[in-house]
N, C-alpha and C positions, 0 to 999 in steps of 0.2 A: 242235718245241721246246716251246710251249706245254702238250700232252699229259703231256712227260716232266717239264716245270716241277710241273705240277698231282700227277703223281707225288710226285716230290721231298714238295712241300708237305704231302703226306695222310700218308704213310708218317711222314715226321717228327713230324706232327702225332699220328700212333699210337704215337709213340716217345719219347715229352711225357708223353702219359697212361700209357703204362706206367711213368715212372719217377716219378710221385705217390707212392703206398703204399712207394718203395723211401727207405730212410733217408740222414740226410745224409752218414755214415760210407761207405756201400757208393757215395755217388754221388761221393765222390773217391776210394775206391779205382779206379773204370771211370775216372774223367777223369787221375789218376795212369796208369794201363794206355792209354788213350790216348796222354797224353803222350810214353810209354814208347816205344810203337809210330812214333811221329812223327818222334821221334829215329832209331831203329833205319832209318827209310825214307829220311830223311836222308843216314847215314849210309855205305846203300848206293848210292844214289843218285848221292854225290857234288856237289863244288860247282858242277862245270860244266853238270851236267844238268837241266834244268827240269822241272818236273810242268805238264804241259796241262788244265786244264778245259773242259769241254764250257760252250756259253754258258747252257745252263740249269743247271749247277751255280755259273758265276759268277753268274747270278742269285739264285740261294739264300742262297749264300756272303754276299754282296752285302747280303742282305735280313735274313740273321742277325746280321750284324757289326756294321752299321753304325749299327745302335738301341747300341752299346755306347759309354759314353764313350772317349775317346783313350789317358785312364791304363790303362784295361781292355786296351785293346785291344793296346796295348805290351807288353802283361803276358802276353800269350796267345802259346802256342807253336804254330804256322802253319806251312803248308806252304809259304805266301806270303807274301811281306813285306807290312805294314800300309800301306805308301804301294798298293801296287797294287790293296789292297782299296777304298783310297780313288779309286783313279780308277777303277773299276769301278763305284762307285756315280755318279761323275761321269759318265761316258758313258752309265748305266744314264737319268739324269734328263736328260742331254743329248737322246737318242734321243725318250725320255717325251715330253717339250718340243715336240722336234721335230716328231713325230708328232701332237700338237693341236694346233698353230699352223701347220700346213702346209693350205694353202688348198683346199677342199676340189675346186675348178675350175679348173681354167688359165688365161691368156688375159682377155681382158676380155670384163666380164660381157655377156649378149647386154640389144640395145635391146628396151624391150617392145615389143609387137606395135600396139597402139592409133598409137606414136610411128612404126613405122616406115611404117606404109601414110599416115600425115600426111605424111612424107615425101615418097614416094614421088609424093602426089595434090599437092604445092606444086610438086615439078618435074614432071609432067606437065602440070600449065596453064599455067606461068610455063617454058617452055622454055629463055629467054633469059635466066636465072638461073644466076649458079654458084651452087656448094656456100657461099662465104659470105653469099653475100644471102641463100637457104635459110637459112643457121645463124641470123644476123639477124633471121629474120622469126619462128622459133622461140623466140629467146632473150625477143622481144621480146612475145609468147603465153606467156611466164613456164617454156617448156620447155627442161628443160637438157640438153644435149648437146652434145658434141665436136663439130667442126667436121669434121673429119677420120671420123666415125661418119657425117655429111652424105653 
């Protein structure tokens, strides 16, 4: 997906710079002929039928649209409705989000090494110690640890 994303973006980005030198006149006659075409897909189509995107095209999609104000965007004739494009970019930042604030480790973090062999040498002499007089004797050597890590 990523590959075909980075696709998308260069080819478009080649097709940006070909239409500099082209005048403002020919660039709605092609976004007219577009439009034209959009209708025509439509109207084969029919209302029941849906057009599928691939998720690196609602990427694109997603990435083009969504820099445009709301008025704009109402104004633009789609093969998709403008609320969809809007939760496309919702889920697109949802995922985003997701994907950096997801904890990089599992489970709880491991004890260091220094704390654990203290451990381990306070109930090897002191036998007749549970786990909280252990925690006790730690907490109270200014080291913090669960009880339950004991």
């Amino acid at each position: 997906m990523l590959l075909r994303l980075a696709y998308l973006a260069v080819t478009n980005a080649f097709a940006a710079l070909r239409l500099l030198p082209v005048s403002d006149r020919d660039k709605d006659v092609e976004i007219l002929a577009l439009r034209h075409q959009i209708t025509v897909l439509e109207r084969q189509l029919g209302a029941d039928t849906r057009v599928r995107f691939a998720p690196e095209d609602r990427t694109f999609l997603t990435a083009l649209l969504t820099s445009l104000p709301r008025e704009v965007l109402r104004r633009l004739r789609l093969l998709i409705q403008r609320d969809t494009v809007l939760r496309w970019h919702r889920d697109l930042t949802r995922r985003r989000h997701a994907r950096t604030c997801r904890p990089k480790r599992r489970g709880r973090p491991p004890t260091v090494r220094s704390i654990r062999t203290l451990v381990l040498r306070l109930v090897r002499e002191n036998p007749t110690w549970g786990y909280r007089r252990v925690h006790g004797e730690l907490t109270t050597l200014g080291i913090k640890v669960a009880p339950s890590t004991v």
